[in-house]
C-alpha positions in Angstrom: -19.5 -1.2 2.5 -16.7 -3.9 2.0 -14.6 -4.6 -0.9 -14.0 -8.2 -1.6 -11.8 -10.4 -4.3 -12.8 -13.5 -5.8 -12.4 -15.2 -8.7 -15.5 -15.7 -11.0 -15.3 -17.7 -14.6 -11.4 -17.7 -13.8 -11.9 -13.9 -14.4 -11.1 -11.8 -11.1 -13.4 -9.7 -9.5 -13.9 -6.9 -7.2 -17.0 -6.9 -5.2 -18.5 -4.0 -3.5 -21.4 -4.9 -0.7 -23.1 -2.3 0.4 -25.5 -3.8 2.5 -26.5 -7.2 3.5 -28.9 -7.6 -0.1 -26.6 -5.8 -2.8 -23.2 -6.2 -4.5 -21.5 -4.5 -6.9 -19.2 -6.7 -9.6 -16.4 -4.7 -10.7 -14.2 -6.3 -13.7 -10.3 -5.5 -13.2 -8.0 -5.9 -15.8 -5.0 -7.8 -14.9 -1.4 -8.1 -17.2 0.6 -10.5 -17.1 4.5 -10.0 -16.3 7.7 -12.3 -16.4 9.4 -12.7 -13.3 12.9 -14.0 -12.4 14.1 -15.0 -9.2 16.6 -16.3 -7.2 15.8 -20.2 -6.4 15.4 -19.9 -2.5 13.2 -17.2 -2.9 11.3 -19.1 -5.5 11.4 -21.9 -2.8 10.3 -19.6 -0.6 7.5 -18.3 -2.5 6.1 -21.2 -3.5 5.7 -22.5 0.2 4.3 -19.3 1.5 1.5 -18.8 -1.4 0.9 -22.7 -0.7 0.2 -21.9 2.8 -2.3 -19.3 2.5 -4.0 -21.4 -0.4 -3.4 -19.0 -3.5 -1.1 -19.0 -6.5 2.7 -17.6 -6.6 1.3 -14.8 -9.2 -1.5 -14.0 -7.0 1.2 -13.8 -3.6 3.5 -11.4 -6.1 0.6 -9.1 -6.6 -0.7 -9.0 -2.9 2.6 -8.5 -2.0 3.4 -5.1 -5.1 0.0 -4.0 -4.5 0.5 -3.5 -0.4 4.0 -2.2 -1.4 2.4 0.2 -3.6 -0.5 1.4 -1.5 2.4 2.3 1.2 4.6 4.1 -0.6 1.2 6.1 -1.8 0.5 6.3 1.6 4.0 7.4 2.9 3.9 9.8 -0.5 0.4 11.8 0.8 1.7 12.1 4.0 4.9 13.5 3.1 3.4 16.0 0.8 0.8 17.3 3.3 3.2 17.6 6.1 5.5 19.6 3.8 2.4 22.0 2.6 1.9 22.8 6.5 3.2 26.2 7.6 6.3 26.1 9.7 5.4 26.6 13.8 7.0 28.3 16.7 9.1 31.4 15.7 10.9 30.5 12.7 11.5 32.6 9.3 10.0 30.8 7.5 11.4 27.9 7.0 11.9 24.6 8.8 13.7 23.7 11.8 16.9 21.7 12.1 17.1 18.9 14.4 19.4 21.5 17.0 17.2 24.2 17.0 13.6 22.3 17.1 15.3 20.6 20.5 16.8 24.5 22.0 14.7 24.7 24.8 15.8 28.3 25.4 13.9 29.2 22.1 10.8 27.4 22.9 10.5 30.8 25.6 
């Protein structure tokens, strides 16, 4: 399976292929925002969405959308780390940076 965007009718798209003779269309709904920025990142951000051939709005969005997916990431991780039980022979709760690195206690 691989997920794919495109544009179709100037309406974006998400396609699913699940094999090499069937996709799946899926309509997402988009909003628009205002944004304000400072004039050489403007500059800036106009050049680079030139580059890789796509709009400013659609560089902006790429850009939230992987800042968004790792945060979500980094959030997940943090919260199944935390739900772990602590190791070695503590009471309970987790070591400080001193004690995880006493080797005398690792004994």
């Amino acid at each position: 399976m691989k997920w794919t965007n495109k544009t179709r009718h100037d309406i974006p798209h998400l396609f699913l292929t699940l094999d090499s003779c069937s996709t799946v269309s899926v309509l997402r709904r988009l909003r628009n925002v205002t944004v304000t920025l400072e004039e050489d990142v403007a500059r800036w951000a106009r050049i680079e969405a030139a580059r890789q051939d796509t709009s400013v709005s659609r560089l902006l969005g790429e850009l939230l959308k992987e800042r968004m997916m790792a945060q979500n990431n980094y959030d997940r991780a943090m919260r199944r780390s935390l739900g772990r039980k602590p190791f070695l022979r503590s009471d309970g709760r987790y070591l400080g940076r001193d004690e995880a690195h006493d080797r005398a206690r690792l004994r």
